[in-house]
C-alpha positions in Angstrom: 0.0 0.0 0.0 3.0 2.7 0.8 4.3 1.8 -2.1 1.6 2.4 -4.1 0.8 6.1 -2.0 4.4 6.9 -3.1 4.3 6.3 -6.4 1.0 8.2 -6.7 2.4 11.0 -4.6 5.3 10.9 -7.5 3.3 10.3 -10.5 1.2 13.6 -8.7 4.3 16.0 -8.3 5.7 14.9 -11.7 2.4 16.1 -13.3 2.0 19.6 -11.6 5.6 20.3 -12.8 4.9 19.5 -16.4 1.3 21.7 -16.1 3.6 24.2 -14.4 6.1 23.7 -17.4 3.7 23.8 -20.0 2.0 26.8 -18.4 5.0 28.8 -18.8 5.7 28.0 -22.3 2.7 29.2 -23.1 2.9 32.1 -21.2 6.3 32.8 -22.6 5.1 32.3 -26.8 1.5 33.5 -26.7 1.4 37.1 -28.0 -2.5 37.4 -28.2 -5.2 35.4 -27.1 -5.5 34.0 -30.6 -1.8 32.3 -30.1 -3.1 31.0 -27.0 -6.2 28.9 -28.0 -3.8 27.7 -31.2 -1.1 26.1 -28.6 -4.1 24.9 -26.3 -4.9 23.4 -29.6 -1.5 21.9 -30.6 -1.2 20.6 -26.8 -4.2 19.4 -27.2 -3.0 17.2 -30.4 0.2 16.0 -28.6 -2.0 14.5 -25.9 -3.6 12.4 -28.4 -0.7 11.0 -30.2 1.3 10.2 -26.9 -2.0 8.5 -25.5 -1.8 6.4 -28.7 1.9 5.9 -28.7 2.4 4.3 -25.5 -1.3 2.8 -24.2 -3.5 0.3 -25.8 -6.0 1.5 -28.2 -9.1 1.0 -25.5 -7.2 2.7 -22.7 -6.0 5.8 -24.9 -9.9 6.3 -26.0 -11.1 6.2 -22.4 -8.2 8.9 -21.8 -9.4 10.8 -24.3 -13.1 10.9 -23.6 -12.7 11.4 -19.6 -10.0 14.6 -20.5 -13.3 15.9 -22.8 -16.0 15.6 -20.1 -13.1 17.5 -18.2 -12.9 20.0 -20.6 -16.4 20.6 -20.8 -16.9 20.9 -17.4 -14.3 23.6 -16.9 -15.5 25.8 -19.7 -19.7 25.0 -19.4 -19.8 28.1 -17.0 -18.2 30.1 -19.4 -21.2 29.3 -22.6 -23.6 31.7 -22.6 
């Protein structure tokens, strides 16, 4: 059980750092809000093709499907 609590606690810090990461590359090449939504985009892209690089087929669909309830659920407040 510890070991499983660590390597979530790991798999957990190693995640924030990428968002962090990721956040800061976009902060650092988005020039207008337009740039912005177009890396979101690319990001978006990359996601897809590591989630079909290294899972099975199944597993990167289920992946992709929770991330876009996510998604929708973080910007439903925001459709008017």
């Amino acid at each position: 059980m510890l070991t499983y609590l660590n390597k979530k606690m790991h798999a957990e810090e190693k995640l924030a750092d990428y968002f962090d990461k990721l956040m800061l590359i976009a902060k650092n090449t988005s020039q207008n809000s337009e740039d912005s939504i177009l890396l979101a985009g690319a990001m978006m892209a990359v996601a897809k093709v590591i989630y079909h690089d290294h899972l099975k087929p199944s597993e990167a669909k289920d992946l992709e499907n929770h991330n876009g309830y996510d998604l929708l659920e973080l910007i439903k407040p925001t459709i008017h």
